[in-house]
C-alpha positions in Angstrom: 7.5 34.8 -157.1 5.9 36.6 -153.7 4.6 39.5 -154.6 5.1 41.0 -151.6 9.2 40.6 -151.8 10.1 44.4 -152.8 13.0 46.5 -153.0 11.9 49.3 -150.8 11.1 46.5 -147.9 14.1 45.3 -147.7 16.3 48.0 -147.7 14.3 48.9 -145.0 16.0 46.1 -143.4 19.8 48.3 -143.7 22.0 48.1 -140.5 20.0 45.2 -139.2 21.7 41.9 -138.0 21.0 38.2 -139.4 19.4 37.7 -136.2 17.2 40.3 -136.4 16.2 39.5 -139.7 15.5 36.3 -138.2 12.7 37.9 -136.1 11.5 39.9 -139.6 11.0 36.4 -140.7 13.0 37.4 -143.6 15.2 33.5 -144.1 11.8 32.3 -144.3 10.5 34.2 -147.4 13.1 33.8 -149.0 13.5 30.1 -148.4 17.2 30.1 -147.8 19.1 28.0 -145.5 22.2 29.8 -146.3 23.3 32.5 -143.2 25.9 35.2 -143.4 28.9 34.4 -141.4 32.8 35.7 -140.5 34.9 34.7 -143.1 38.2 32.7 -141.2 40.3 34.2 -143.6 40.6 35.8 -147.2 41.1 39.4 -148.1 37.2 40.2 -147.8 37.1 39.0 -143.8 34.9 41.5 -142.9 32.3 40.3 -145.5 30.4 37.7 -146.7 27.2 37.3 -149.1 23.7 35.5 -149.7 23.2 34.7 -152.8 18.9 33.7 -153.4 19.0 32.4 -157.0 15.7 31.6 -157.2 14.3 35.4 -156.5 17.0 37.3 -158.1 18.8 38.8 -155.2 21.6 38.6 -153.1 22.3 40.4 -149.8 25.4 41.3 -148.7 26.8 41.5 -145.1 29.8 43.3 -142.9 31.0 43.0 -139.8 29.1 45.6 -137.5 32.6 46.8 -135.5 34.4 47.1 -139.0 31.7 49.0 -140.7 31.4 51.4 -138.0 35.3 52.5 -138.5 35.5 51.5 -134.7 39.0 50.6 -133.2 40.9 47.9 -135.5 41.3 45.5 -132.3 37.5 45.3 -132.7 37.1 44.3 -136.1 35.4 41.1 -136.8 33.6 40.6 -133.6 30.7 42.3 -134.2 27.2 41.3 -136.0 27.3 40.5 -139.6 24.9 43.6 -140.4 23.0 43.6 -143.5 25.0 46.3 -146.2 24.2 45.7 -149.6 21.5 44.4 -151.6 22.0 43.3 -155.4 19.4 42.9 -157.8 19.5 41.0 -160.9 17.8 41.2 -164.1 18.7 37.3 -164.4 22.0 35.8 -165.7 23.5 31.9 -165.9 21.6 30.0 -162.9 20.5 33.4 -161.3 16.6 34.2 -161.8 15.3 37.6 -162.4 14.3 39.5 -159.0 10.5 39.9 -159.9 9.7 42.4 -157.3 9.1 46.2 -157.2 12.3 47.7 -157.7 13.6 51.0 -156.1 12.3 54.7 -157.3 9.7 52.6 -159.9 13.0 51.6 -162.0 12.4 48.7 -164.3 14.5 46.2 -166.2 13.5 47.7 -169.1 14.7 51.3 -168.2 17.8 52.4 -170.6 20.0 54.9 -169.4 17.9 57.8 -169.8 14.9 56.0 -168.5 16.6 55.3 -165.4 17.7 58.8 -164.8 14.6 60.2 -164.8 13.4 58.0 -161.9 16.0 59.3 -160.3 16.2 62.9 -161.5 15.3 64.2 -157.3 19.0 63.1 -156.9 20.3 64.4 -159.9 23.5 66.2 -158.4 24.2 63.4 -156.4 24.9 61.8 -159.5 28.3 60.1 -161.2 28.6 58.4 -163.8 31.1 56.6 -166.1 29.6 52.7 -167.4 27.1 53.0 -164.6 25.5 56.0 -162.5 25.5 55.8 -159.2 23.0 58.1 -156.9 23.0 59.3 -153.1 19.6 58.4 -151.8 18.4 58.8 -148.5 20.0 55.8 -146.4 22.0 54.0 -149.2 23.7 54.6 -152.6 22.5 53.2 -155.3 24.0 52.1 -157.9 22.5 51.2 -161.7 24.6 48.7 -164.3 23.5 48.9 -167.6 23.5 46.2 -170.9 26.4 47.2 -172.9 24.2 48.9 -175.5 22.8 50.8 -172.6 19.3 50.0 -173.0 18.3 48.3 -170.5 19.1 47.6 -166.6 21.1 44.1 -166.0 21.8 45.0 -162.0 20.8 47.4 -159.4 22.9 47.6 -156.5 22.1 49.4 -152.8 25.0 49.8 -150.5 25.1 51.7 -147.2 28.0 53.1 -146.6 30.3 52.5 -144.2 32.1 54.9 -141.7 35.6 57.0 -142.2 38.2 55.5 -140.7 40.6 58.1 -138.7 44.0 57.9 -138.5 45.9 55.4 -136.3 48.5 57.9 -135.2 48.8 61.8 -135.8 51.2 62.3 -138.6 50.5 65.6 -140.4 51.5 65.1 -144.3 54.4 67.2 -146.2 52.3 69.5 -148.7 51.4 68.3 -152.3 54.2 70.4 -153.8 56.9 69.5 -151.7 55.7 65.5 -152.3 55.9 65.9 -156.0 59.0 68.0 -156.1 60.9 65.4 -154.0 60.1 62.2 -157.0 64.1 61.3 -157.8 65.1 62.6 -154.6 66.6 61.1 -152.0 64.3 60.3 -148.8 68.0 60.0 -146.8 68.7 63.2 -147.2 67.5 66.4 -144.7 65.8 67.9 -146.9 63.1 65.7 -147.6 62.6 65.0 -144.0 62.0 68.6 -143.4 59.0 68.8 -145.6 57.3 66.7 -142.9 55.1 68.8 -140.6 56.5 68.4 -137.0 59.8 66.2 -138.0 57.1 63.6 -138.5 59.8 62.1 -141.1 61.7 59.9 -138.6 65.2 57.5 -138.9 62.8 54.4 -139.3 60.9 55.4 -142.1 63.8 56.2 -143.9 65.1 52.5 -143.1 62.1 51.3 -144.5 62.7 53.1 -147.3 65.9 51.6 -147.8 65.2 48.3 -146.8 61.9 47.1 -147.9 61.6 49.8 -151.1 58.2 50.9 -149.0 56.6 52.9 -146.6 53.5 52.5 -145.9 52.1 55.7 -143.9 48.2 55.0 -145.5 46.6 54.2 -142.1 48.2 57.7 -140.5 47.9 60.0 -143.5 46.9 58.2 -146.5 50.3 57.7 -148.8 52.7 55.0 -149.4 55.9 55.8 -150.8 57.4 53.5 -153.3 61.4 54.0 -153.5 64.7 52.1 -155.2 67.8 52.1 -153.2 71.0 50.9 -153.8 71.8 50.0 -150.1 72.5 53.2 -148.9 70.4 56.0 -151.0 66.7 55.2 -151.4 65.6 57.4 -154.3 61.5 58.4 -154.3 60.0 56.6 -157.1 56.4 57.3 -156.7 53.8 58.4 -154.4 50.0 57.2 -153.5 47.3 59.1 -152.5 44.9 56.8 -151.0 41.2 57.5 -150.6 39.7 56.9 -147.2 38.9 52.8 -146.7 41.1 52.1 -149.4 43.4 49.3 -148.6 42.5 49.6 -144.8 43.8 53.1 -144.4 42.4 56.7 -143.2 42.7 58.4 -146.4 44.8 61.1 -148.1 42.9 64.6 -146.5 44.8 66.8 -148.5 45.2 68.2 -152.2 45.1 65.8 -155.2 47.4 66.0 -157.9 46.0 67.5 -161.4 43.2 69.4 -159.8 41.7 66.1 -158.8 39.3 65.0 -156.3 38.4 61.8 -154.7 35.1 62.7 -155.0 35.5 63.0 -159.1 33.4 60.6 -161.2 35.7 59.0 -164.0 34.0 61.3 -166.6 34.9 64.0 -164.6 38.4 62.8 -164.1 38.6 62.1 -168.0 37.1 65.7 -168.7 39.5 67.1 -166.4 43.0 65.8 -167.8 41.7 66.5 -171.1 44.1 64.2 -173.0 44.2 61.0 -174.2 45.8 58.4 -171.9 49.0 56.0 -172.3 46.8 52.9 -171.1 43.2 52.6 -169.9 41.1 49.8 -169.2 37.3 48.8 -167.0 35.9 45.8 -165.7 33.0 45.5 -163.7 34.1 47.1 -160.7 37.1 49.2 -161.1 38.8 50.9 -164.0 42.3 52.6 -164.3 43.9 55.5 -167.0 48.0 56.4 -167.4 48.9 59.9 -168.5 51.9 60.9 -168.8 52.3 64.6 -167.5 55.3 67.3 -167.6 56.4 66.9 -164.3 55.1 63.3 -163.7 53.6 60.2 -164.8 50.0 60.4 -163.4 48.0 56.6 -162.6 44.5 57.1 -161.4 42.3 54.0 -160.2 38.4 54.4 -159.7 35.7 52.6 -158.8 32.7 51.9 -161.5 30.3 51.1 -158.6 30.5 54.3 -156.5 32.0 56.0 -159.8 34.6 58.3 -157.6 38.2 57.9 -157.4 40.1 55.0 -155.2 43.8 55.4 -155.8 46.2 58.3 -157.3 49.6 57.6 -157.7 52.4 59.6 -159.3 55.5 58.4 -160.6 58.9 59.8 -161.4 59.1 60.6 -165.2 60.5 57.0 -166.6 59.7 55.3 -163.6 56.2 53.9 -165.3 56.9 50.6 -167.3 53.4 48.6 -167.3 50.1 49.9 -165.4 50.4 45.7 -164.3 53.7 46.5 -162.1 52.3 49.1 -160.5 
């Protein structure tokens, strides 16, 4: 393995096209014929990944225009700019990345190891199954065995842009939003919630209609509803962090005292009960309370360790966290 091939060089290379890592004479070292390109299609279009098995790393790529939140007609023809770098302690057909690693970490690191190498970013900090620090240029992100003893991945993202809001639709207040679960969305009084009679005679057909409205890319929600034809009833409503699903993000108050900025052990410290259902994999997790006035269903990320996703549901409206 070439020495020379560290961590700290090549996230040096952040924000830099596959042309210009061309001229860094990067595809050389690493001996790779492989080049990041724009997906045709798939839900990840904006993305795509080079995986070097041989040295343990894999670098991974966005579309320039997308990253930058620019305007949506825009996405996809930009460069594919280099975003992420993964490292890997070795696994299957994948090698272990032999090079110096970021803030002197090392494979060997446990959990508490690994902290202190990082202890300058200490309150940037959240943790759940990994911990995930702000550094300058990049978060980075440490995955640990399952006995926490040691590192099996280190991953270095930079992160993208906020998106703003397609059109100008100022949201209803949390209160009013949680009050209104059972309600009709037919009826006047719902629609006068809505800041600036923002609540408008299509919305409510698309309540009816297609049992959703998706307002995520102008304020960050979707309402979920059940009609019969002619009354669609609120069953639930999503507060969508900023990015998630494509959308500009939920700007207001969370329900439960929560905060999208929360790390899942903050979130669990917070509700301070036990949930109905909760579960992790690799990159996300989910819990299920069920609260006085609501069911509560909260999805976060285990890679940035902050929240995605909080939805709240009628009381008896929540069957399975799998139909939701």
């Amino acid at each position: 393995m070439n020495a020379a091939l560290n961590s700290e060089r090549l996230l040096s290379y952040l924000g830099l096209s596959s042309e210009m890592l061309e001229d860094k004479l990067l595809w050389s070292e690493l001996n790779t014929l492989d080049r990041p390109r724009h997906p045709e299609s798939g839900e990840i279009s904006y993305y795509d990944w080079v995986l070097v098995r041989r040295k343990g790393l894999e670098l991974g790529f966005v579309d320039s225009e997308y990253n930058a939140g620019a305007a949506r007609f825009r996405w996809g023809h930009g460069h594919m700019t280099l975003a992420q770098l993964y490292l890997y302690s070795g696994h299957a057909d994948v090698q272990r990345f032999h090079g110096a690693m970021p803030f002197g970490l090392r494979w060997e690191d446990g959990r508490t190891q690994a902290r202190a190498h990082l202890s300058e970013f200490e309150s940037s900090r959240h943790s759940h199954l990994t911990d995930a620090w702000d550094v300058p240029g990049y978060r980075l992100t440490v995955v640990y065995s399952d006995d926490g003893t040691s590192i099996v991945r280190v991953v270095c993202r930079r992160l993208p842009d906020p998106l703003d809001p397609t059109t100008a639709m100022p949201p209803p207040p949390l209160q009013d939003l949680l009050q209104a679960l059972g309600e009709s969305v037919a009826n006047p009084s719902f629609a006068s919630i809505w800041p600036l009679g923002s609540w408008s005679r299509q919305h409510t057909a698309e309540a009816r209609d297609e049992g959703e409205v998706d307002l995520n890319p102008a304020c960050g929600l979707t309402l979920k509803t059940e009609s019969d034809g002619i009354d669609p009833v609120l069953r639930s409503v999503t507060f969508h962090r900023n990015r998630d699903q494509e959308g500009s993000g939920w700007r207001g108050e969370l329900p439960a005292g929560l905060a999208f900025e929360d790390s899942p052990e903050q979130l669990f410290h917070k509700l301070n009960i036990a949930p109905l259902q909760q579960a992790d994999t690799a990159l996300t997790g989910y819990g299920v309370w069920d609260l006085p006035d609501f069911t509560l269903h909260v999805l976060y990320s285990n890679v940035d360790n902050r929240l995605i996703r909080v939805k709240v549901l009628a009381p008896g409206t929540w069957r399975s966290v799998r139909d939701e």
